[in-house]
C-alpha positions, 0 to 999 in steps of 0.5 A: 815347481817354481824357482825360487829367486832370492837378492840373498845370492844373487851373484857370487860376490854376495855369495863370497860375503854370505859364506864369509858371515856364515864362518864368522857366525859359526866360530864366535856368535852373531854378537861377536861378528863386526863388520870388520871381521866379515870384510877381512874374510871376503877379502871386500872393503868395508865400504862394499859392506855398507853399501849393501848392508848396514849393519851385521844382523842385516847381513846374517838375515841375509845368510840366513834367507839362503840357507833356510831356502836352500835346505827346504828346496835339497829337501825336496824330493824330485817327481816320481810317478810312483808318488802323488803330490802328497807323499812327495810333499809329506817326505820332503818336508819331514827330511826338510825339518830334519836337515834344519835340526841338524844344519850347523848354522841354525844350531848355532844361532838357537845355542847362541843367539836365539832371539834372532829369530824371535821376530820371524816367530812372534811378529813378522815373516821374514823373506825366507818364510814368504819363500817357503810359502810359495814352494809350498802353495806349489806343491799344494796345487800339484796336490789339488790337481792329482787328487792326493791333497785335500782341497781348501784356500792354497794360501791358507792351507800353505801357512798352516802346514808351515806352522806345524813345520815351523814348530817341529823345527824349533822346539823339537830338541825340547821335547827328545830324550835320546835315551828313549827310543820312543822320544827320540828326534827319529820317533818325533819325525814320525809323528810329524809325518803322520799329522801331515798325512792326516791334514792333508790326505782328503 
């Protein structure tokens, strides 16, 4: 598949800032973070901050970019001759959606600051979801070119397998009774698994 390539982390001086908002963000909230706070755990000025990033949100949208890409790629498992496109495609997604529940930082900010993502479900896509759509565009194609994937417009195809992801992602602790073994987070996962082997299968 194609690299993904984000400004997010494009060198480790951002990558030293980013982890220090995600600390920030995971001990007292998005609200609570200033600017000040992060720049004291980087060990960076302020100024350094504001050249880059004008205010708090701008920078945890950046963290959040590389951390959504980066649990989807882990997800993704590597080729094996003995898997087509399609069950590559259809594991790596269930185990993405998965890490994504269980991903402290996403935890965190729908406990405490769920209207950050308000604008990525009901508006606009942000960078991380334009990046996710490439890998999947990627692997639809392998999917198309092995026969394992049913054919329709890639792009098309790519956003709505991402729409079912997306929800299952978000809503998924609405819907679990951990105390029953048919609703549980396992039990729901499975479903999932079958819906997009059904979407996608010829």
């Amino acid at each position: 598949m194609t690299p993904i390539r984000h400004n997010a982390s494009a060198g480790s001086d951002n990558d030293t800032v980013l982890d220090a908002v995600r600390d920030c963000v995971l001990a007292v909230g998005v609200r609570r973070t200033t600017l000040t706070d992060v720049a004291r755990r980087a060990g960076v000025s302020l100024m350094t901050l504001y050249r880059r990033w004008p205010d708090v949100r701008s920078l945890v949208g950046d963290l959040m970019t590389r951390e959504w890409i980066a649990v989807a790629t882990g997800a993704m498992p590597e080729h094996r001759a003995d898997m087509t496109a399609r069950e590559l495609l259809t594991r790596g997604l269930v185990d993405a959606v998965r890490d994504f529940v269980a991903h402290p930082l996403f935890r965190k900010i729908l406990d405490v600051d769920p209207e950050l993502l308000l604008p990525y479900v009901l508006d606009r896509r942000g960078a991380s979801q334009e990046a996710l759509l490439e890998l999947l565009a990627d692997a639809l194609r392998e999917g198309h070119a092995d026969g394992s994937v049913r054919r329709a417009p890639v792009e098309r195809q790519a956003r709505s397998v991402l729409l079912i992801v997306q929800s299952f992602t978000l809503s998924l602790r609405t819907m679990t009774d951990e105390d029953d073994p048919e609703l549980s987070a396992e039990a729901f996962l499975g479903e999932l698994r079958g819906i997009l082997e059904r979407t996608l299968t010829p």
